[in-house]
SEFIZA-3560 file (N, C-alpha, C; in Angstrom, 3 decimals):
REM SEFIZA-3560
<numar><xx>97.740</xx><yy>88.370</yy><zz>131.091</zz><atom>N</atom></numar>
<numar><xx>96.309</xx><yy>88.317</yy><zz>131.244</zz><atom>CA</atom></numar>
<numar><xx>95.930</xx><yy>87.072</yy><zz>132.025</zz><atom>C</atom></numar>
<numar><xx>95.159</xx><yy>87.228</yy><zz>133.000</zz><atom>N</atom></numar>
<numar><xx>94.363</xx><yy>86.186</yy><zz>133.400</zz><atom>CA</atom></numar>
<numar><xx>92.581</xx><yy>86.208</yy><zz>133.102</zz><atom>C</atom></numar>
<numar><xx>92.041</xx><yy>84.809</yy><zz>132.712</zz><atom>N</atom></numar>
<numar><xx>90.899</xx><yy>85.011</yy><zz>132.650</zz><atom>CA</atom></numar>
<numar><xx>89.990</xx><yy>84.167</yy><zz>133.506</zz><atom>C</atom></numar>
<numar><xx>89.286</xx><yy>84.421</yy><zz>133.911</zz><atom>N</atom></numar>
<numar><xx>88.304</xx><yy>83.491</yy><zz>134.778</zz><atom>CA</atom></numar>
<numar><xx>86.685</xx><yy>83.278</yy><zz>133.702</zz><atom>C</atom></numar>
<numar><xx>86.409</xx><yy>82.458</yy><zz>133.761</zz><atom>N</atom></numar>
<numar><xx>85.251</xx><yy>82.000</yy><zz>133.010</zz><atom>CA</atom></numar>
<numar><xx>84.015</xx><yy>81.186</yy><zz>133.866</zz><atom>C</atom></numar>
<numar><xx>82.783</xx><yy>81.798</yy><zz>133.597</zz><atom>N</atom></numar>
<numar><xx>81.973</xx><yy>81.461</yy><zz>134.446</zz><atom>CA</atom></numar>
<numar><xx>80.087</xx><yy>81.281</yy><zz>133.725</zz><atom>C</atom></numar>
<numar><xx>80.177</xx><yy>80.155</yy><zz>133.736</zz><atom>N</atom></numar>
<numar><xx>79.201</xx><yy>79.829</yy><zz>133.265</zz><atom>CA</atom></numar>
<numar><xx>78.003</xx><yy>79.468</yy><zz>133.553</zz><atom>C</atom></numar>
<numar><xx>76.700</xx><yy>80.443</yy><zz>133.628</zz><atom>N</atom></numar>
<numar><xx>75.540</xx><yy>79.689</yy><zz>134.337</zz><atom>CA</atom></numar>
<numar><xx>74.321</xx><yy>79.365</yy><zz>133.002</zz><atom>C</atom></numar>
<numar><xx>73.216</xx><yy>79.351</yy><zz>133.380</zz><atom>N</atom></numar>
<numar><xx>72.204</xx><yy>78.688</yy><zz>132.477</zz><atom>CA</atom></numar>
<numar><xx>72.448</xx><yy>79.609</yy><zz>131.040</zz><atom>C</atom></numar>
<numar><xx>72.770</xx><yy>80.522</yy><zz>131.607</zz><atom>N</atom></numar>
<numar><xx>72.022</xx><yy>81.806</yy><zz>130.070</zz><atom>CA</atom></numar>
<numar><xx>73.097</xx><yy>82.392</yy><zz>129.653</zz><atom>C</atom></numar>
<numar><xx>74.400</xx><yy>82.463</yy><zz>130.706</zz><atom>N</atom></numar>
<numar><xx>75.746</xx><yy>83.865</yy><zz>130.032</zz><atom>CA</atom></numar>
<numar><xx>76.812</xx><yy>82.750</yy><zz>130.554</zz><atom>C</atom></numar>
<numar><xx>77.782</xx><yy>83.047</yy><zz>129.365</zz><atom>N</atom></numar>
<numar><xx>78.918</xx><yy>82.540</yy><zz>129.362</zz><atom>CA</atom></numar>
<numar><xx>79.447</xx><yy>83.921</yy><zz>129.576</zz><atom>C</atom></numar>
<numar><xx>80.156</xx><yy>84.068</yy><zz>130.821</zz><atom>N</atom></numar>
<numar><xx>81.320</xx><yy>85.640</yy><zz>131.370</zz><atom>CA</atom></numar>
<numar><xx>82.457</xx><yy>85.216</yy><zz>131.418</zz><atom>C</atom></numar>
<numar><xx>83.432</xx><yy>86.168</yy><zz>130.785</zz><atom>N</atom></numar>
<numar><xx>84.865</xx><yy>85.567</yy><zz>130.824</zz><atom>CA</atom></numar>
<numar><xx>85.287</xx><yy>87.014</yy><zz>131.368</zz><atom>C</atom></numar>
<numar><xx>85.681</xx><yy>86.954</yy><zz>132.283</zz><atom>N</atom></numar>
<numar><xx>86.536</xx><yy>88.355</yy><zz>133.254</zz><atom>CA</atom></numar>
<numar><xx>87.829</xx><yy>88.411</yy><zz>132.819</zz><atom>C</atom></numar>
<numar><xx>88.118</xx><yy>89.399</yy><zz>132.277</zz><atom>N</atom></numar>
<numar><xx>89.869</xx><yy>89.765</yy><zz>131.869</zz><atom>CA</atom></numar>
<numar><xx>90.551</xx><yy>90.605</yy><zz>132.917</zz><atom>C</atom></numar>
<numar><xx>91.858</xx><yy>90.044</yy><zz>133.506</zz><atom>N</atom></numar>
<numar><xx>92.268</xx><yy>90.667</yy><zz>134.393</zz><atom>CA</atom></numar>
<numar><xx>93.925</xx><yy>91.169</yy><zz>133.750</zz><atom>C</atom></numar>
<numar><xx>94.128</xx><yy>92.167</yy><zz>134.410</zz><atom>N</atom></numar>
<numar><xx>95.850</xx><yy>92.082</yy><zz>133.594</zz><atom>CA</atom></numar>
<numar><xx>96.081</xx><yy>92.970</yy><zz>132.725</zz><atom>C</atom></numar>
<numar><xx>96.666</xx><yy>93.087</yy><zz>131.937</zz><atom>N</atom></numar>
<numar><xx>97.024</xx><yy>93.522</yy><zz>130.199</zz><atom>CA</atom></numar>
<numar><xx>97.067</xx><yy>92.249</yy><zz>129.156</zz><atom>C</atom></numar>
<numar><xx>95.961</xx><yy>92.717</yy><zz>128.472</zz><atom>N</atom></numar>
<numar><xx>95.132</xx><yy>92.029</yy><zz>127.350</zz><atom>CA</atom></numar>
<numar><xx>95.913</xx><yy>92.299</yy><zz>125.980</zz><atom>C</atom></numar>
<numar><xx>96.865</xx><yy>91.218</yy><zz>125.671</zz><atom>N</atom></numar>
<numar><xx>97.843</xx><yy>91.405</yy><zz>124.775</zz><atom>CA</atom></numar>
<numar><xx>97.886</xx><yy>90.288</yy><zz>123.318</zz><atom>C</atom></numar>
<numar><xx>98.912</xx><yy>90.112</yy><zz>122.767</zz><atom>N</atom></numar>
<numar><xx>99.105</xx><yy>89.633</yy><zz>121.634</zz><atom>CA</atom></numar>
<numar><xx>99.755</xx><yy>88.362</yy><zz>122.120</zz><atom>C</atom></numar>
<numar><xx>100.160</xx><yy>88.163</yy><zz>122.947</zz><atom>N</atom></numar>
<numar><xx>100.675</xx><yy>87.436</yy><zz>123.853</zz><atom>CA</atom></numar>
<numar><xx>99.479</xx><yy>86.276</yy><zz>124.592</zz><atom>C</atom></numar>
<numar><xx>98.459</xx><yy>86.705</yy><zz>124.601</zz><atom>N</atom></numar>
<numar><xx>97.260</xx><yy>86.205</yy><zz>124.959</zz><atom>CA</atom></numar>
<numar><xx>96.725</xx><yy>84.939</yy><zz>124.008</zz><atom>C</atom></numar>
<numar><xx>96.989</xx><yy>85.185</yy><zz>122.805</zz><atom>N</atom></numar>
<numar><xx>96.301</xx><yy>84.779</yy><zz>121.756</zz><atom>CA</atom></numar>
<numar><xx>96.077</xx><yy>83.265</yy><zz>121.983</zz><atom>C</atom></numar>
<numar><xx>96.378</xx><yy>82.341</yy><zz>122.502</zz><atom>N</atom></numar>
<numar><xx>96.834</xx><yy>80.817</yy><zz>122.477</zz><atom>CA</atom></numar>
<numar><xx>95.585</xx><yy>80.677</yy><zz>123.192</zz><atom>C</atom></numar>
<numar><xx>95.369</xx><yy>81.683</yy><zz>124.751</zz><atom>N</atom></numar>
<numar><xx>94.626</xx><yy>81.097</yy><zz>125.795</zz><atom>CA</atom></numar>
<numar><xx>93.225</xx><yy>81.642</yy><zz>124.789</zz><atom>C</atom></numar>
<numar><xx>93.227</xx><yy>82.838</yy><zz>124.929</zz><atom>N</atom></numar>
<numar><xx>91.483</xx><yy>83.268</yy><zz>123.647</zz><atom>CA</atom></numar>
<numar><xx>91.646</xx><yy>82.214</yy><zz>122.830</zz><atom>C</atom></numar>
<numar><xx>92.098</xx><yy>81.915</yy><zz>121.954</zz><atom>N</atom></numar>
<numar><xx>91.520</xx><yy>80.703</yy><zz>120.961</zz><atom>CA</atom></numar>
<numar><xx>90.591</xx><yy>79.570</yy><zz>121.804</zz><atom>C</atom></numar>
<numar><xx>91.889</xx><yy>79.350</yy><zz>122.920</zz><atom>N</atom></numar>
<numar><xx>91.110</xx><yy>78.347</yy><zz>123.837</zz><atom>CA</atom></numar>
<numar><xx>89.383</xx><yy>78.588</yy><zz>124.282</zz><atom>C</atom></numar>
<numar><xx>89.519</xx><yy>80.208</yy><zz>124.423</zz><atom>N</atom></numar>
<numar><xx>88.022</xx><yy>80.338</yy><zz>125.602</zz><atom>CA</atom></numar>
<numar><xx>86.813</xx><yy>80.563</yy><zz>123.670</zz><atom>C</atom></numar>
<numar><xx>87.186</xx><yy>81.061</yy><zz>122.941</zz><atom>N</atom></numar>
<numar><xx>86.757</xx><yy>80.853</yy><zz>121.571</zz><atom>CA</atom></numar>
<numar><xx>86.505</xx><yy>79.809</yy><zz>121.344</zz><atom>C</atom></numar>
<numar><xx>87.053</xx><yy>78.741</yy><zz>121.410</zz><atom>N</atom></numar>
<numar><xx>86.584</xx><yy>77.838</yy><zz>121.241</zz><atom>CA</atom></numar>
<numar><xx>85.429</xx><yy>76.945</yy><zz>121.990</zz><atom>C</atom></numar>
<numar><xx>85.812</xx><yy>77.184</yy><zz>122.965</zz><atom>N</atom></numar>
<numar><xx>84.338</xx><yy>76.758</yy><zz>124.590</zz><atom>CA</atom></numar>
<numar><xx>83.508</xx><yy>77.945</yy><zz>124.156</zz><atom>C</atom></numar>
<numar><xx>83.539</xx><yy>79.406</yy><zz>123.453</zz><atom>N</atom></numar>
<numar><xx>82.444</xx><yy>79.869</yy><zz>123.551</zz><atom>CA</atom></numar>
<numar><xx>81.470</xx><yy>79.355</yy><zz>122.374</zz><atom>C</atom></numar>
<numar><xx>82.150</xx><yy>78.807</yy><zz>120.639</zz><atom>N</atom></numar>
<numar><xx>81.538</xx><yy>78.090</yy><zz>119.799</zz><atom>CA</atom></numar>
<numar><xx>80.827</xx><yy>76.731</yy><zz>120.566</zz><atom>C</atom></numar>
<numar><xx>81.180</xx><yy>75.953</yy><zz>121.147</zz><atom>N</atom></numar>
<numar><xx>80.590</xx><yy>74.921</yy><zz>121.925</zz><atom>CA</atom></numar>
<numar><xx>80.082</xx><yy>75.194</yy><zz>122.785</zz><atom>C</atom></numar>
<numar><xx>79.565</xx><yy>76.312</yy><zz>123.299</zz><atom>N</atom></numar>
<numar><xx>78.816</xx><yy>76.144</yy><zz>124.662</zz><atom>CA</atom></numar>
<numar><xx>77.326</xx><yy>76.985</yy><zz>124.277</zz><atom>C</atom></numar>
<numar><xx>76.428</xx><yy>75.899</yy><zz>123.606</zz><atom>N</atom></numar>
<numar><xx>75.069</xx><yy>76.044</yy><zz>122.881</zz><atom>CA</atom></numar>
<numar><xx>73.892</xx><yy>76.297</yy><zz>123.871</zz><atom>C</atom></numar>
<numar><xx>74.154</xx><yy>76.043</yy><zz>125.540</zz><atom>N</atom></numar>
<numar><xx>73.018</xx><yy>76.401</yy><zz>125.972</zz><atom>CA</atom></numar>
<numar><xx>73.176</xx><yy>77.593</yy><zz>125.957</zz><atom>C</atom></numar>
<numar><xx>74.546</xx><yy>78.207</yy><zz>126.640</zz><atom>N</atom></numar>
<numar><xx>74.366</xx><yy>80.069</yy><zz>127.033</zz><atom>CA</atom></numar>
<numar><xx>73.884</xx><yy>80.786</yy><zz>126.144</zz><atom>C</atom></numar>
<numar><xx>72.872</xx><yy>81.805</yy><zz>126.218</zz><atom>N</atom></numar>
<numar><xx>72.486</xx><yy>82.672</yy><zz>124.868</zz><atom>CA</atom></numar>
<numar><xx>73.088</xx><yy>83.980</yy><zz>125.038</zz><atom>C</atom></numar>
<numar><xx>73.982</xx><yy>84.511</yy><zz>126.169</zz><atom>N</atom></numar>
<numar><xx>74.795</xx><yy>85.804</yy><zz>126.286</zz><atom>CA</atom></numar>
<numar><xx>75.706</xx><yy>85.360</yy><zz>126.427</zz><atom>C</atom></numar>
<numar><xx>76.953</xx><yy>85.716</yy><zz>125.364</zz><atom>N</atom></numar>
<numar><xx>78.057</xx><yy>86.042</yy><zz>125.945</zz><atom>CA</atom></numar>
<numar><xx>78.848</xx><yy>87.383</yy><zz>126.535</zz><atom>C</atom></numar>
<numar><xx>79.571</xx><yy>87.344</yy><zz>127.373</zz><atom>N</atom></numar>
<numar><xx>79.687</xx><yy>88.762</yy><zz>127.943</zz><atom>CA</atom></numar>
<numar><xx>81.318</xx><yy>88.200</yy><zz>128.481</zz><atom>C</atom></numar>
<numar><xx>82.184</xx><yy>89.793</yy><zz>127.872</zz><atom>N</atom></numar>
<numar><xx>83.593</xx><yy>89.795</yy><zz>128.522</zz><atom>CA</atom></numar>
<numar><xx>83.379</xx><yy>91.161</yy><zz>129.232</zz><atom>C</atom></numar>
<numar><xx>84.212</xx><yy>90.753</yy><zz>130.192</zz><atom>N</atom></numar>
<numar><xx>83.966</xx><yy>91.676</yy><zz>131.977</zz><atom>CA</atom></numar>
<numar><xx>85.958</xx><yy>92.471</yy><zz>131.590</zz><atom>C</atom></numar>
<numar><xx>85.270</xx><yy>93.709</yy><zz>131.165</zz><atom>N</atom></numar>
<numar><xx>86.766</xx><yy>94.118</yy><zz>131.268</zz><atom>CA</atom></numar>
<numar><xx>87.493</xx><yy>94.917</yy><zz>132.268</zz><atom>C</atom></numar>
<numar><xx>86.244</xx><yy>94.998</yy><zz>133.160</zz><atom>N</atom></numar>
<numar><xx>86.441</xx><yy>95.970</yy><zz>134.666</zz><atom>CA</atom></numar>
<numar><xx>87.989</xx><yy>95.654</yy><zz>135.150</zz><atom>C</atom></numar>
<numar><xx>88.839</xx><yy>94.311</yy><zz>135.098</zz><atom>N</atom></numar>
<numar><xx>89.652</xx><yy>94.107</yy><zz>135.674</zz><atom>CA</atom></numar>
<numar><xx>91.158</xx><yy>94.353</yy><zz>134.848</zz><atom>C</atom></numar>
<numar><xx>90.556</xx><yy>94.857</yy><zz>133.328</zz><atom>N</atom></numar>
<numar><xx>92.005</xx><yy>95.194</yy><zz>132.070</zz><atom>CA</atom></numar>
<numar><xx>92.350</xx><yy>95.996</yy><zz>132.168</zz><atom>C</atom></numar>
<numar><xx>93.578</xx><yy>96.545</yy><zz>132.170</zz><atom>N</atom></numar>
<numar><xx>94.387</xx><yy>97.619</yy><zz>132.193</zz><atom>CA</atom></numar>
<numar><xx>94.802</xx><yy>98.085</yy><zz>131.362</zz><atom>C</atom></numar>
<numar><xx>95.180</xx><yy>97.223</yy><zz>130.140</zz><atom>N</atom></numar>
<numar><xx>96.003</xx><yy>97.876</yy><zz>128.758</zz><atom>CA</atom></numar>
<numar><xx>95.396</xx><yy>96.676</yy><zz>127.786</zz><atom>C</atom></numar>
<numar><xx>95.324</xx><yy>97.496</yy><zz>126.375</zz><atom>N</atom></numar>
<numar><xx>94.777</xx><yy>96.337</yy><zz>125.559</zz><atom>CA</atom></numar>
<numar><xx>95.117</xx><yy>96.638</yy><zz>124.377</zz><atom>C</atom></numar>
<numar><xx>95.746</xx><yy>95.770</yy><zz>123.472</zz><atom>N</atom></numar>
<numar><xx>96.722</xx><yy>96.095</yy><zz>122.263</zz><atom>CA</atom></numar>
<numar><xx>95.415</xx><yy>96.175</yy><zz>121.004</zz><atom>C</atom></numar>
<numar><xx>96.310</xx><yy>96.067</yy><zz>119.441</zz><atom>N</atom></numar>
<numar><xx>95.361</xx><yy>95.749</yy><zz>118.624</zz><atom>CA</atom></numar>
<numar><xx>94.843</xx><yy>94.711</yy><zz>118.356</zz><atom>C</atom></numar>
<numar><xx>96.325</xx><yy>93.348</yy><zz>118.871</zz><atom>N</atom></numar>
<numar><xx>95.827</xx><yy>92.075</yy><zz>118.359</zz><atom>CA</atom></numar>
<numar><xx>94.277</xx><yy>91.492</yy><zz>119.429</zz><atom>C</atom></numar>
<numar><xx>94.832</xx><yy>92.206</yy><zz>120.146</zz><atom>N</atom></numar>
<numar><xx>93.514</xx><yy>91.470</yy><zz>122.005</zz><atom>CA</atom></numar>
<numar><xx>92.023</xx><yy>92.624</yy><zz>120.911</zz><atom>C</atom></numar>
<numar><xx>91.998</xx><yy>93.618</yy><zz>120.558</zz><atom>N</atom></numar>
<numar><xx>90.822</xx><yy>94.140</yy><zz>119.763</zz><atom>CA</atom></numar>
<numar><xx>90.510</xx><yy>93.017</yy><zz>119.116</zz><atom>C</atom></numar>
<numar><xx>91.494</xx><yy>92.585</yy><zz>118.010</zz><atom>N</atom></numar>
<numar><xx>90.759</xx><yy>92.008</yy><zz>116.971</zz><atom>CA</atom></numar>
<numar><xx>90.571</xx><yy>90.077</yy><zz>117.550</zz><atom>C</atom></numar>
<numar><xx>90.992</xx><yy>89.945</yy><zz>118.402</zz><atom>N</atom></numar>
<numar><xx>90.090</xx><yy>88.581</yy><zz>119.268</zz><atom>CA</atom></numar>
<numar><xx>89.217</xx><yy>88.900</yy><zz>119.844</zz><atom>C</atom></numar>
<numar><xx>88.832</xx><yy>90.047</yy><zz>120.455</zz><atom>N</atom></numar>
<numar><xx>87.812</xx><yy>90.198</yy><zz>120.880</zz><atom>CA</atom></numar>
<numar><xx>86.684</xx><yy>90.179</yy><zz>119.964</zz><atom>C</atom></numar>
<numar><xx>86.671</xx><yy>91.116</yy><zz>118.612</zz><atom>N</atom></numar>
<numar><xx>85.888</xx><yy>90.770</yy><zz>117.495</zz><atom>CA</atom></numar>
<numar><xx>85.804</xx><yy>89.296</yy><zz>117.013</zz><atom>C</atom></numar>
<numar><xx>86.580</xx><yy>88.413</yy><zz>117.310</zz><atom>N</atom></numar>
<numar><xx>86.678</xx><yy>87.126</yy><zz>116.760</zz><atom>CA</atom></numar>
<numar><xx>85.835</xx><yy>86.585</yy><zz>117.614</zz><atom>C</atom></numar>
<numar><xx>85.897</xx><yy>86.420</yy><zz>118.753</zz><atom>N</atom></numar>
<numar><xx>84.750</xx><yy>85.799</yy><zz>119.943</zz><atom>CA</atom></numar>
<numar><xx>83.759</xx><yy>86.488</yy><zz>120.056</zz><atom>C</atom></numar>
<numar><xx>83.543</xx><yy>87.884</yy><zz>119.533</zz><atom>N</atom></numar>
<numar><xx>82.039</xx><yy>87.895</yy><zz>119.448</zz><atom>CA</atom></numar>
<numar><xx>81.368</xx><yy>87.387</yy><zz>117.904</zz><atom>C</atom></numar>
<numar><xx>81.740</xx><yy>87.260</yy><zz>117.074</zz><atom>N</atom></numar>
<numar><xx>81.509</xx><yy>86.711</yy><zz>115.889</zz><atom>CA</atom></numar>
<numar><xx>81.578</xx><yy>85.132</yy><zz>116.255</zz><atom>C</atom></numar>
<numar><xx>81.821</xx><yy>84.400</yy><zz>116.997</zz><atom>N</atom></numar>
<numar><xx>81.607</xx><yy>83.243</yy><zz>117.568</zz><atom>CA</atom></numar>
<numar><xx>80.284</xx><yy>83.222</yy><zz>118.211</zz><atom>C</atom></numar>
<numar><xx>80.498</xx><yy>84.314</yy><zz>119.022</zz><atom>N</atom></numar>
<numar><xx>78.808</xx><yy>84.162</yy><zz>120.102</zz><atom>CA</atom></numar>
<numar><xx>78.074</xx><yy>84.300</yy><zz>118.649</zz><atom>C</atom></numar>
<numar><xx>77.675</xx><yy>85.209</yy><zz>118.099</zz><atom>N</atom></numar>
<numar><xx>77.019</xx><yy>85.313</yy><zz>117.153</zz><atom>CA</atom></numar>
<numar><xx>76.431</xx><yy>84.215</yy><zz>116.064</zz><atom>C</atom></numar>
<numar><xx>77.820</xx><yy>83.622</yy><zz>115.700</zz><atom>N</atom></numar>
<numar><xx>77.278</xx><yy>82.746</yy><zz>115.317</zz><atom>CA</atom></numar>
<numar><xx>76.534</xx><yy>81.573</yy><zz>114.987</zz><atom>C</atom></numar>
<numar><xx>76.410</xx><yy>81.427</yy><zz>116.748</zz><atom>N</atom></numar>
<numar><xx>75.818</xx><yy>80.434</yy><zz>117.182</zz><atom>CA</atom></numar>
<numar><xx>74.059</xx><yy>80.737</yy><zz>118.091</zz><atom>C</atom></numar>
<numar><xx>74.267</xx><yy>82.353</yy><zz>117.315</zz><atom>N</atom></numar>
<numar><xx>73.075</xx><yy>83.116</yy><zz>117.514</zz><atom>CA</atom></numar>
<numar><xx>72.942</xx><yy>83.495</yy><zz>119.157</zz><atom>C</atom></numar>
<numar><xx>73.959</xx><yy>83.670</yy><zz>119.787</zz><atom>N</atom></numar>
<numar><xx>73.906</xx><yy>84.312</yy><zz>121.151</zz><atom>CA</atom></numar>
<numar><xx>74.318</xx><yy>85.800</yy><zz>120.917</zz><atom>C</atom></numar>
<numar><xx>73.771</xx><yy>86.610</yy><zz>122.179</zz><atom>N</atom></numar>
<numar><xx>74.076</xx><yy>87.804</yy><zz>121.997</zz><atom>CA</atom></numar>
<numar><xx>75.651</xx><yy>88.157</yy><zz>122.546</zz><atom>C</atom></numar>
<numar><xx>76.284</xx><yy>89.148</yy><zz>122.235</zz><atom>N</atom></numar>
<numar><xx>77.978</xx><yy>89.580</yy><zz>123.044</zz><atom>CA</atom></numar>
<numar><xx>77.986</xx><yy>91.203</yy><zz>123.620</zz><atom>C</atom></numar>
<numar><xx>78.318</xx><yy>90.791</yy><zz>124.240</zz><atom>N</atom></numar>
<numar><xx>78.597</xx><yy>92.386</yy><zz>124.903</zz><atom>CA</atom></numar>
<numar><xx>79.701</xx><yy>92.812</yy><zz>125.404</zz><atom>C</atom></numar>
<numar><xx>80.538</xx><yy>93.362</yy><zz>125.667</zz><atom>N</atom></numar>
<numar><xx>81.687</xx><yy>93.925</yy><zz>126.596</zz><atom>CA</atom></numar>
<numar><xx>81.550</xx><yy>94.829</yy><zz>127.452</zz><atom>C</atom></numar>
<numar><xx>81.947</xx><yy>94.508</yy><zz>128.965</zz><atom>N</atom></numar>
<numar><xx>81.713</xx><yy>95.316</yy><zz>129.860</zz><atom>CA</atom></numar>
<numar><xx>82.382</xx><yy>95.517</yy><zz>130.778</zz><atom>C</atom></numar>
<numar><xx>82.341</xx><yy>96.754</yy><zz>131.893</zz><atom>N</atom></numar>
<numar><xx>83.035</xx><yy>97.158</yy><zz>132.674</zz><atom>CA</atom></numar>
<numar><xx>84.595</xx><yy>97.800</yy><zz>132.116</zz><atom>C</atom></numar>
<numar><xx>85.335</xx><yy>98.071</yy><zz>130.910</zz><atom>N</atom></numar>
<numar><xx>86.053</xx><yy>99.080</yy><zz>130.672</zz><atom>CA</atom></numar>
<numar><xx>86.154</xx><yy>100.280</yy><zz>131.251</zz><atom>C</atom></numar>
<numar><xx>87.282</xx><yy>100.374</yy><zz>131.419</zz><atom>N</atom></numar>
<numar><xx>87.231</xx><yy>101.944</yy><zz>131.970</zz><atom>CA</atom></numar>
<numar><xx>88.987</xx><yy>102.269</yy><zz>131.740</zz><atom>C</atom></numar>
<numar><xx>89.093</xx><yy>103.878</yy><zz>131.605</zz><atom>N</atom></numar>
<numar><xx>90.289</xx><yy>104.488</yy><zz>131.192</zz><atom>CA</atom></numar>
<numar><xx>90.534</xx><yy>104.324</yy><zz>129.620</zz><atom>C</atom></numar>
<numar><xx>91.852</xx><yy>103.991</yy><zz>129.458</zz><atom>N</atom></numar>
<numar><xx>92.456</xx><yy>104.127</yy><zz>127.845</zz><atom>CA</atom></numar>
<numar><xx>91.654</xx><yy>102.237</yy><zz>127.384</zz><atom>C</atom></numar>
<numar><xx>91.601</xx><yy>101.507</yy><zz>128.182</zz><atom>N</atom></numar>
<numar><xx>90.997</xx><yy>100.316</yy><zz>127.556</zz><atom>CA</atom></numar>
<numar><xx>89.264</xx><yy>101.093</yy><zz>126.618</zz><atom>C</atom></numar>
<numar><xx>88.647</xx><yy>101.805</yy><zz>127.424</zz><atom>N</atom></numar>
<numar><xx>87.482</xx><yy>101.948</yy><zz>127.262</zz><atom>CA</atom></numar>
<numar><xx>87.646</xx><yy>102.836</yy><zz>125.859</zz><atom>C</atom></numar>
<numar><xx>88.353</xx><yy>104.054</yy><zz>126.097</zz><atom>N</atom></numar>
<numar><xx>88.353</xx><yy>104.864</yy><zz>125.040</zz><atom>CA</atom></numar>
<numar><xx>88.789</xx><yy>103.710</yy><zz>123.829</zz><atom>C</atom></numar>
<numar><xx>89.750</xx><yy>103.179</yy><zz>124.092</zz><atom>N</atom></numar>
<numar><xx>89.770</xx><yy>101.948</yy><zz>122.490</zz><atom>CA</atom></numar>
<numar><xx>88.945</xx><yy>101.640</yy><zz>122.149</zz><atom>C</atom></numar>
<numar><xx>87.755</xx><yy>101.038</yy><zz>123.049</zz><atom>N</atom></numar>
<numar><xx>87.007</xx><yy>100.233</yy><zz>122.801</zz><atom>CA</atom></numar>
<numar><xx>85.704</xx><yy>101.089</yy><zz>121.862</zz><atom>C</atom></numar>
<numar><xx>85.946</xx><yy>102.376</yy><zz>122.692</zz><atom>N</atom></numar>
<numar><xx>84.882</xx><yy>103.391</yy><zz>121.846</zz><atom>CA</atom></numar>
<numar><xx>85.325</xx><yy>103.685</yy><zz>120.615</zz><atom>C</atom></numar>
<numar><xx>86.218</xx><yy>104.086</yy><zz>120.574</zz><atom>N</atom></numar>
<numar><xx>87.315</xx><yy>103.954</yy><zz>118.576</zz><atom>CA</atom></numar>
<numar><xx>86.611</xx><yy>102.753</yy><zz>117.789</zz><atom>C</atom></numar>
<numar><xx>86.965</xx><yy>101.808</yy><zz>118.113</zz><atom>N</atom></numar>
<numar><xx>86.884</xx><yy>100.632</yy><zz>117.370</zz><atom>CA</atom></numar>
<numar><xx>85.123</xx><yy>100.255</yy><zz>117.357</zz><atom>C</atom></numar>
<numar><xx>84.475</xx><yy>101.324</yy><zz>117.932</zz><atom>N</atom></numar>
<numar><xx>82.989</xx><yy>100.742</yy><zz>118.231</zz><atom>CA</atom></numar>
<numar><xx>82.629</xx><yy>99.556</yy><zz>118.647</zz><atom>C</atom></numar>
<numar><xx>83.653</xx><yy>99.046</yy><zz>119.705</zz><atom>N</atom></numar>
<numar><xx>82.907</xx><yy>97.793</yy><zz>120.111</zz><atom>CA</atom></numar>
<numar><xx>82.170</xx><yy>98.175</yy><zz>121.535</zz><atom>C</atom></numar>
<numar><xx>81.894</xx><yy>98.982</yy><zz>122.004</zz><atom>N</atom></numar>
<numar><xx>81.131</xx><yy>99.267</yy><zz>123.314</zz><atom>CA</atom></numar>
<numar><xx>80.492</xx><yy>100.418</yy><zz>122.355</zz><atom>C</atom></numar>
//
């Protein structure tokens, strides 16, 4: 996985490129953690237009960083999925 992160006044976007794995976990903690600290943005949003494959553990970080945005009372969204990433994402009701 690669991620690019991009931050303007209002949305913190983190673009996932690659296969979004269990393997990942070290760098998400990392962007989890900049998303708990980063108090101006009030959207967070992951751009999954660029993921290809996405396990259970990359699901349940993804629930972990939006329960971060949240908690710090920003909104989360996930976007741009498409193929077997998307259909997961519809299972698990996170889109």
């Amino acid at each position: 996985m690669e991620a690019a992160i991009e931050k303007t006044n209002t949305e913190f976007r983190v673009k996932i490129l690659g296969s979004f794995t269990f393997r990942d976990k070290k760098e998400m903690f990392l962007i989890t953690k900049q998303i708990e600290a980063a108090s101006a943005q009030k959207a967070v949003v992951f751009d999954l237009s660029g993921c290809d494959f996405i396990d259970s553990a990359a699901l349940g970080m993804l629930i972990l960083a939006g329960k971060a945005a949240r908690t710090r009372k920003a909104s989360f969204a996930i976007t741009g999925a498409v193929g077997v990433v998307r259909e997961l994402l519809m299972i698990t009701k996170l889109v």
